[in-house]
C-alpha positions in Angstrom: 0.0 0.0 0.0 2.7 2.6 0.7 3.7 2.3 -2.9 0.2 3.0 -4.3 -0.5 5.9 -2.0 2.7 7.4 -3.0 1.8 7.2 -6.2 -1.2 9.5 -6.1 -3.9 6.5 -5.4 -6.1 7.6 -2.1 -8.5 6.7 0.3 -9.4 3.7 2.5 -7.5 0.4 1.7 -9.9 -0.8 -0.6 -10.3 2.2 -2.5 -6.7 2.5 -3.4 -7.1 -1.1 -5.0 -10.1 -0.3 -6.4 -8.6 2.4 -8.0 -5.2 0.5 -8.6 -6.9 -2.2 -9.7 -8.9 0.0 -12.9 -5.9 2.7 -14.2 -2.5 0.7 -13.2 -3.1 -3.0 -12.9 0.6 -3.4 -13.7 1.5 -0.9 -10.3 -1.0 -3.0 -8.3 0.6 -6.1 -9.3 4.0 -4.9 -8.3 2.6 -4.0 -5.2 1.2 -7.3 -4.3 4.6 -9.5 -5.8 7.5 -10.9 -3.2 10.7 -11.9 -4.2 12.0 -13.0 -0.6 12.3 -16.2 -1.6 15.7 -15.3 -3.9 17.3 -14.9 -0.8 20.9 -14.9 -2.3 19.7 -11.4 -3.9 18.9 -9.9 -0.3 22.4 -8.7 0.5 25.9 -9.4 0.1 28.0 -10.5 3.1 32.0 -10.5 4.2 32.9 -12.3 7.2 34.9 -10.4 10.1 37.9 -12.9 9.3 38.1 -11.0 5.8 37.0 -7.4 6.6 39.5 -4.9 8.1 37.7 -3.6 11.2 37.0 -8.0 12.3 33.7 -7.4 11.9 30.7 -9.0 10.1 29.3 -7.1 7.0 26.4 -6.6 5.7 24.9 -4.2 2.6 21.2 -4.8 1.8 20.7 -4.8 -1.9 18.9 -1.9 -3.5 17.7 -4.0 -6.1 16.7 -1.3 -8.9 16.0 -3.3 -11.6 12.9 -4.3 -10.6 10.0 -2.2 -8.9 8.8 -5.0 -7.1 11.9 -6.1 -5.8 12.9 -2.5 -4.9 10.1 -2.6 -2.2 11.8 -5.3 -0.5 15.3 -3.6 0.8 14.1 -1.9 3.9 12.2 -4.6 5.3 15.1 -7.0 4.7 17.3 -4.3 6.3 15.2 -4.2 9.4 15.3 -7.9 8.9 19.0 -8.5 8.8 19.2 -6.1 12.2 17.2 -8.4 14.1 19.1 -11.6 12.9 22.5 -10.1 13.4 21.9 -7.9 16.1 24.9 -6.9 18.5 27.2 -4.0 16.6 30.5 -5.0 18.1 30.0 -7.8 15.7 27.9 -6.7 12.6 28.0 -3.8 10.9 25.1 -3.5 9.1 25.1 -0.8 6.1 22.1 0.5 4.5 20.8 -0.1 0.5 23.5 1.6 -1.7 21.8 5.1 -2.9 19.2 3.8 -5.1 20.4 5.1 -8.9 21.1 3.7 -11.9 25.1 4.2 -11.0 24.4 1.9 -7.8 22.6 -1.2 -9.3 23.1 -3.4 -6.4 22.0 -7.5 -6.8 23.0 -8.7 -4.3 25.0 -11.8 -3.3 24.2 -13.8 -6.7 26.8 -11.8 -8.4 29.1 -12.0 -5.5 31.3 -15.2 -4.9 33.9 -15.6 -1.8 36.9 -19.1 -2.4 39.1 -19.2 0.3 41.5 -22.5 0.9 41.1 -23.4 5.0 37.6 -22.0 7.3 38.8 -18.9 9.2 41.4 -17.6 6.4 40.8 -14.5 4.8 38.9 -15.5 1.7 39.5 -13.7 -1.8 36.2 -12.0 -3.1 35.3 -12.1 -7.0 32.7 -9.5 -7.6 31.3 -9.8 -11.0 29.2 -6.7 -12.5 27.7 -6.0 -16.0 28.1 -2.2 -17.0 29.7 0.8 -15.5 28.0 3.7 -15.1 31.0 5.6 -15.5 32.1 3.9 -18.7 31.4 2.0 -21.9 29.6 -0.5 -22.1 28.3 -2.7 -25.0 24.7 -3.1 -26.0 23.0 -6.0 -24.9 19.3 -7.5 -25.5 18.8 -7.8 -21.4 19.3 -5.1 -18.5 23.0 -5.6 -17.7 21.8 -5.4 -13.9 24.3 -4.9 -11.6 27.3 -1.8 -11.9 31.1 -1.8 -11.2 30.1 1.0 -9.0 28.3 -0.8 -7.0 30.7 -3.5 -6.6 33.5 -1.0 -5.5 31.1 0.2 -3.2 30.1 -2.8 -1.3 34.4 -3.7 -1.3 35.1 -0.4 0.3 32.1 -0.5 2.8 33.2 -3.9 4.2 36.7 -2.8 4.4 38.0 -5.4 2.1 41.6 -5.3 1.6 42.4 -4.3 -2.5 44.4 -7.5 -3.0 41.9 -9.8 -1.7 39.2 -8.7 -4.3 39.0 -9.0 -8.1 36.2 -6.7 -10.3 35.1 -9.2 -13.4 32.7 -8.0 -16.4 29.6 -10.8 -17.6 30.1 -11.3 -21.0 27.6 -9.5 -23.2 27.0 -12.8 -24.8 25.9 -14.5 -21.3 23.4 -11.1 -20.8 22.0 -11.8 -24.0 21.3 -15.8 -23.4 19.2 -14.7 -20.4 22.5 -14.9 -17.7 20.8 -11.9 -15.2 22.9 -12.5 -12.9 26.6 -14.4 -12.3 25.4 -17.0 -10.3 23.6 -18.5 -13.4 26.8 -19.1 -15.1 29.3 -19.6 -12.6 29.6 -21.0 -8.9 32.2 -21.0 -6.6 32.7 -22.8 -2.7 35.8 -22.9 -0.8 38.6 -23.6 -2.9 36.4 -24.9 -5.8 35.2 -22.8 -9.1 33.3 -23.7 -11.9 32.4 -21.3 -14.2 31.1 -21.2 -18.0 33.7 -20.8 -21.2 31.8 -17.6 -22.1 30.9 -16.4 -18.2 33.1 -13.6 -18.4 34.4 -10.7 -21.1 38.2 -11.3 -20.1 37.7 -14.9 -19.1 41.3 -16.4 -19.3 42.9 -13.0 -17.6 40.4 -13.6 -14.3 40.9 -16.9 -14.2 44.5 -16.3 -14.2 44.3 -13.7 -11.5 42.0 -15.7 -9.4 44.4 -18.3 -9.2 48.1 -16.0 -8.8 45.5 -14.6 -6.4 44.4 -17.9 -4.2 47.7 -19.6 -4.3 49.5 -16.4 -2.8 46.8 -15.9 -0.2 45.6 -19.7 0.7 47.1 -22.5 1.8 45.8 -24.5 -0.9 45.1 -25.3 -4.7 42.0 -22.9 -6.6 40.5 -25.8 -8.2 39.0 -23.5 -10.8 37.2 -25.4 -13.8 36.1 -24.5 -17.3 32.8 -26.0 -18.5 33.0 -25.8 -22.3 30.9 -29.0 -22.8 27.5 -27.1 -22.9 26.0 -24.0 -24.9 24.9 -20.5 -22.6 21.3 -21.6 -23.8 21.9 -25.2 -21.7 23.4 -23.6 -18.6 20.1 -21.1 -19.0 18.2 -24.1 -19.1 19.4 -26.7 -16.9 20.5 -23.8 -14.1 23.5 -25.6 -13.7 25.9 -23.0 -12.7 22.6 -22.1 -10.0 24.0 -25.4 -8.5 24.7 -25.5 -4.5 28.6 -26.5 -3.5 27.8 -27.7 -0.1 31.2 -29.3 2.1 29.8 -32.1 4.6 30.9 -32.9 7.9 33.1 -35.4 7.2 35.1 -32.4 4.7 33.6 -34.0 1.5 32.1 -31.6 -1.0 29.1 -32.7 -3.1 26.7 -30.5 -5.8 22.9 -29.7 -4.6 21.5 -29.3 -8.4 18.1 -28.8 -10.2 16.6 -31.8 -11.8 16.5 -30.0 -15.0 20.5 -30.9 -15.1 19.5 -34.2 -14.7 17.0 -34.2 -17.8 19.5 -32.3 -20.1 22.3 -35.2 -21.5 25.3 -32.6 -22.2 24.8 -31.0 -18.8 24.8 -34.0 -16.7 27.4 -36.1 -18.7 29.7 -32.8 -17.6 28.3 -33.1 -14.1 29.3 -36.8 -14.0 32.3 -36.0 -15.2 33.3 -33.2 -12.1 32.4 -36.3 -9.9 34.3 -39.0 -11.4 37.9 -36.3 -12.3 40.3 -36.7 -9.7 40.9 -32.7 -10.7 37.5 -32.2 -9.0 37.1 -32.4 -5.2 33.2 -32.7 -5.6 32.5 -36.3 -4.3 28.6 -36.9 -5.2 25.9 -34.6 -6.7 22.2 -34.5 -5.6 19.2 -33.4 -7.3 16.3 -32.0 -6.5 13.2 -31.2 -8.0 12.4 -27.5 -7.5 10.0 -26.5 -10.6 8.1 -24.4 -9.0 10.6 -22.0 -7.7 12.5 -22.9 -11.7 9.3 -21.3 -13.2 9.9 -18.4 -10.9 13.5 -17.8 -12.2 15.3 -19.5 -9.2 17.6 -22.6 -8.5 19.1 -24.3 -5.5 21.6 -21.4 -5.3 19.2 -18.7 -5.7 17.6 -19.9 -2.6 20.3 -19.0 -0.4 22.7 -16.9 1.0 26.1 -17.6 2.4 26.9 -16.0 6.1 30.2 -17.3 7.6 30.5 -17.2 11.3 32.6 -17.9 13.9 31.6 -19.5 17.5 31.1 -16.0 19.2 28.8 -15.0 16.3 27.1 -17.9 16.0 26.2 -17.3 20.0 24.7 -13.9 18.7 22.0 -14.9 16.6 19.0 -15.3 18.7 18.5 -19.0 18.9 15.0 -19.3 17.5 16.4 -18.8 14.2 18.4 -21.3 14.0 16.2 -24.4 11.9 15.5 -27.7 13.8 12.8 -29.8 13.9 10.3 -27.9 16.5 10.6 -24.8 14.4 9.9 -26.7 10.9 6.9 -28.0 12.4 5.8 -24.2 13.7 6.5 -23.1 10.5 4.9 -26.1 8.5 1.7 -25.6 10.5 2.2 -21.5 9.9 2.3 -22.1 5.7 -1.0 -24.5 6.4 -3.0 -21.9 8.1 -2.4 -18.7 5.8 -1.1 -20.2 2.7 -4.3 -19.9 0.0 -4.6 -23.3 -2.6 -5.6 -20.1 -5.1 -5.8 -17.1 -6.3 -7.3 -15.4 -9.0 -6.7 -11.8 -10.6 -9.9 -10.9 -8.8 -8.8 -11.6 -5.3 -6.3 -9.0 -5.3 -9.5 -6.6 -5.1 -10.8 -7.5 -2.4 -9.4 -5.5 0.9 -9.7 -8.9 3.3 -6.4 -10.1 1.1 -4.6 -7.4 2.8 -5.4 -7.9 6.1 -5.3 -11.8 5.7 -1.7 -11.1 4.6 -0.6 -8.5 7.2 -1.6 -11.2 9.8 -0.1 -13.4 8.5 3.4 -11.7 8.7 2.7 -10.5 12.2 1.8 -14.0 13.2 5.2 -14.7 11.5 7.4 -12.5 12.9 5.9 -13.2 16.9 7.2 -17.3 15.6 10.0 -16.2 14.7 10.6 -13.4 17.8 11.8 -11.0 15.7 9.8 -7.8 16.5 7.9 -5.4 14.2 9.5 -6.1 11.4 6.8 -4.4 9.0 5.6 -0.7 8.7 2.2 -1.8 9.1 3.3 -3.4 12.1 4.8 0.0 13.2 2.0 2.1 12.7 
């Protein structure tokens, strides 16, 4: 609602959708969309073990590109507050200023490799135009800026030789690669990343390796996939793949079944798990089509946050996932979650208040406070 009545729409509640609902449809839908689910586009993160100060980071992202998703950054601000709440430890940083020069996407085009836990990881930050430069035409919004990326470096006091700037190749915008974590994916000391992912592919790659083996005790096990077309990693959401190390040190691949249906795609992924080059041990996949149809894979679902012990002991407790909160939640989704709904619900004012209590029932599970500005008012 803020965004209708700020643009001109007045009255009660169900007025303004009324209203919104006859002369901007397109405004009301905006208004009613989430994207919280992409949670690796709600901020980008450096650990205290890599940021000057020895504290956490945190930058929101502004997320410009879309109106919808714009709507989202000071709630996941406030969010991230309560989550991460002492500031001895996190330092939490507001949206970058919300231009075109600032484009911010967040973590999915963001991608820490570090060789042992608790090193000072190296930090690849990969944008697609430059506000203050050239930049080649593409078909697709090149989404995020080197300004931005300098931005977030500088605000989480990396140090300039543990991070590398890297352009998307054009041709990767233009086969639908909206952000880097659709064409490459990186995970401790393991990267994988598309032939075509970047515009000066072999001179990263050599950096990021000079790079890792001068900073890390260890081998940058940094891979080329050549054996698929941009159009199949779009497809399959390979590179949108979760690296995931186990307790027992192994590392194995969390990818969508479409990599599974696609022959080229999974002959390469068999491949990574047979090659003695490759420390992935085993791959596992899931079937996530709803959230594919949406635009999202295993990766898009998350978001990294490295921690150590005193940290960890920050977090309020209830946050942390085990069995009594997955059944508080599971029994949350069955009470508010509709089966449907039709183009004609969203005129009907009950919709809001069935949602708004919904999130305040959400946020008292969770014991995170008001959270939302309906909450607040």
């Amino acid at each position: 609602l803020p965004l209708l009545r700020q643009t001109g729409f007045t009255g009660s509640d169900g007025q303004i959708i009324e209203k919104a609902f006859q002369y901007s449809p397109a405004l009301l839908s905006a208004a009613f969309s989430a994207s919280a689910m992409w949670a690796a586009n709600a901020a980008t993160f450096a650990p205290s073990s890599d940021a000057q100060d020895r504290r956490m980071h945190v930058t929101p992202a502004n997320l410009i590109s879309n109106l919808h998703r714009s709507l989202e950054a000071d709630e996941t601000a406030a969010l991230l507050r309560r989550i991460f709440p002492d500031p001895g430890l996190f330092q939490h940083h507001p949206p970058l200023p919300r231009t075109l020069a600032f484009s911010d996407e967040g973590a999915a085009n963001h991608t820490r490799l570090v060789g042992i836990a608790g090193q000072r990881g190296i930090h690849l930050f990969v944008y697609g135009r430059e506000y203050f430069g050239e930049n080649q035409v593409t078909r697709y919004p090149q989404r995020q800026t080197l300004e931005a990326c300098r931005a977030i470096a500088r605000r989480h006091r990396l140090a300039d030789e543990s991070v590398i700037f890297a352009r998307q190749h054009p041709a990767a915008i233009d086969a639908g690669v909206f952000h880097n974590d659709v064409i490459s994916t990186g995970h401790g000391s393991l990267f994988l990343y598309h032939r075509e992912a970047f515009s000066d592919g072999t001179a990263i790659i050599n950096r990021l390796k000079q790079l890792f083996e001068k900073t890390q005790d260890d081998t940058l096990h940094a891979i080329e996939i050549s054996e698929f077309s941009l159009a199949e990693a779009v497809q399959s959401y390979f590179f949108n793949s979760q690296i995931v190390t186990l307790a027992d040190g192994r590392m194995i691949l969390v990818a969508p079944f479409e990599s599974r249906r696609n022959p080229a795609v999974y002959s390469a992924i068999d491949k990574l798990v047979s090659s003695s080059d490759s420390p992935l041990a085993d791959v596992i996949f899931f079937d996530l089509r709803e959230s594919m149809q949406n635009g999202g894979g295993p990766a898009c679902l998350r978001n990294r946050v490295v921690l150590n012990p005193e940290e960890q002991k920050a977090v309020p407790s209830r946050l942390f996932f085990n069995a009594e909160l997955f059944e508080a939640l599971k029994a949350w989704v069955e009470r508010h979650y509709r089966e449907s709904l039709s183009l004609s619900d969203f005129r009907d004012p009950k919709l809001i208040a069935e949602i708004q209590t919904a999130l305040d029932e959400l946020t008292q599970l969770l014991r995170l406070g008001s959270i939302y500005s309906f909450q607040r008012e």
